[in-house]
N, C-alpha and C positions, 0 to 999 in steps of 0.2 A: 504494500500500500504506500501511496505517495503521501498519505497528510501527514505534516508537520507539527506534533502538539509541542506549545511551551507550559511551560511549570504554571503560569497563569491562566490557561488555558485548563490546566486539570484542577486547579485550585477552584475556578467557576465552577464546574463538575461538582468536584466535593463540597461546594455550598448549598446546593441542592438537596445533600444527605443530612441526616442526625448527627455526624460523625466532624468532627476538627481536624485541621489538618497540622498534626503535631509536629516536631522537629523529626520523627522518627520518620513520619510517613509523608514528610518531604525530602528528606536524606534518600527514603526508596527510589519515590517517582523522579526525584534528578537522573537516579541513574537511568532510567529509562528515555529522559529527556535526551541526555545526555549522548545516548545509544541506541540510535532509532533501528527500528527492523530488528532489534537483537529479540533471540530466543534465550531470556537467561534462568537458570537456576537460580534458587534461594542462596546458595552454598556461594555461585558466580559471583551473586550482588553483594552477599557478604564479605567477599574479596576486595570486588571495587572497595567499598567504603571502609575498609581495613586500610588502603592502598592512600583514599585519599585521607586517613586521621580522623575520620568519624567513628567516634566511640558508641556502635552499637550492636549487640548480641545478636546471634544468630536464631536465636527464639524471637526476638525482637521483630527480624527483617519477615520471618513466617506467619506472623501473627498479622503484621502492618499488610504483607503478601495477599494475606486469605479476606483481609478488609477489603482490602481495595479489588479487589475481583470479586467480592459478593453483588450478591443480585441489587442491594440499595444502591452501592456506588459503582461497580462496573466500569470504572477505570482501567483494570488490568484483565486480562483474559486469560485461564489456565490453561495450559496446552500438556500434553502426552504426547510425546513421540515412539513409544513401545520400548521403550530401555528401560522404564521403572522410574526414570526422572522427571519430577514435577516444571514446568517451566513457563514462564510467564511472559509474558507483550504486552504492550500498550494496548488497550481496544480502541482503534480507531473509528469507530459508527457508535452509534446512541445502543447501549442496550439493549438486547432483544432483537438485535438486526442482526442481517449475517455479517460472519466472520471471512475473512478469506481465508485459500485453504494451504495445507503444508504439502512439496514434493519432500522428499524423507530420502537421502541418497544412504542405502546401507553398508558400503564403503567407507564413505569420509565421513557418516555423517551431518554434511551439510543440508542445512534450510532452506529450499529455493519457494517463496508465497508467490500463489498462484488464485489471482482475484477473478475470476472470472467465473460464474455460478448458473448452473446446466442442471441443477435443482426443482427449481419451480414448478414444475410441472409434477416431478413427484410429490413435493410438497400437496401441493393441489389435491391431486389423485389421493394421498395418503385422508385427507380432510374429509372427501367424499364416500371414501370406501369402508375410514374405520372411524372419523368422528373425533378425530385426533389434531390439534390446531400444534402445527410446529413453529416453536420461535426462533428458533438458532440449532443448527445444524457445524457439525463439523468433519471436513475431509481429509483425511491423509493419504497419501499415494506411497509405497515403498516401491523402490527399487535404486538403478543408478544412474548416477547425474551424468551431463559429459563429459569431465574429465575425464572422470572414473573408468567411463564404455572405453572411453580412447587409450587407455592405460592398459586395459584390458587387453587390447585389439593391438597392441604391440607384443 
């Protein structure tokens, strides 16, 4: 995705919730600002902010994590990529809208987001057939990126 959010920009967001936006859980969202398109771990971010001399706990960064991706503020979107690690993004659309989706390169691991959505229709069809109103969907694709194919193929 191409939008650009600033620290201001999600502070608007989080005036809209119950919730403040404390030192801890502006420490988080910088790093995000900070590092757009990244898919980061708890552990990652914890890093970052070791790196830049912000004193805060890795309990800290999971708890500020799991706020800011619940359903009142939806700021941050949870992602799985099938390794067993939790990782997080900015959510770029308003809540309740779709996401864009992950290719999953199972070589290098790499993230290639792939915004383009070929959904709607099932969604529809899903509505009519079982009564079921979908509000976010999410896709992952596995397999191998280009380099990868081309590494391969040599």
């Amino acid at each position: 995705m191409s939008a650009i959010y600033s620290l201001e920009d999600l502070k608007k967001r989080l005036q809209n919730s119950p919730y403040k936006l404390t030192h801890q859980r502006k420490v988080v969202l910088e790093v995000f600002v900070d590092n757009p398109g990244c898919h980061l771990s708890a552990e990652e971010i914890h890093d970052i902010l070791r790196h830049k001399s912000a004193d805060i706990g890795l309990a800290t960064v999971y708890r500020a994590l799991e706020l800011l991706c619940g359903e009142e503020i939806g700021i941050l979107q949870k992602i799985e990529f099938g390794d067993g690690c939790s990782r997080y993004e900015l959510n770029l659309t308003e809540p309740n809208t779709h996401q864009h989706h992950h290719l999953i390169c199972t070589s290098c691991k790499k993230v290639i987001e792939f915004s383009e959505d070929m959904l709607d229709d099932l969604e529809i069809d899903i509505m009519q057939k079982c009564g079921f109103k979908v509000t976010d969907h999410q896709v992952k694709f596995f397999g191998l990126c280009e380099e990868c194919q081309k590494e391969l193929a040599n």
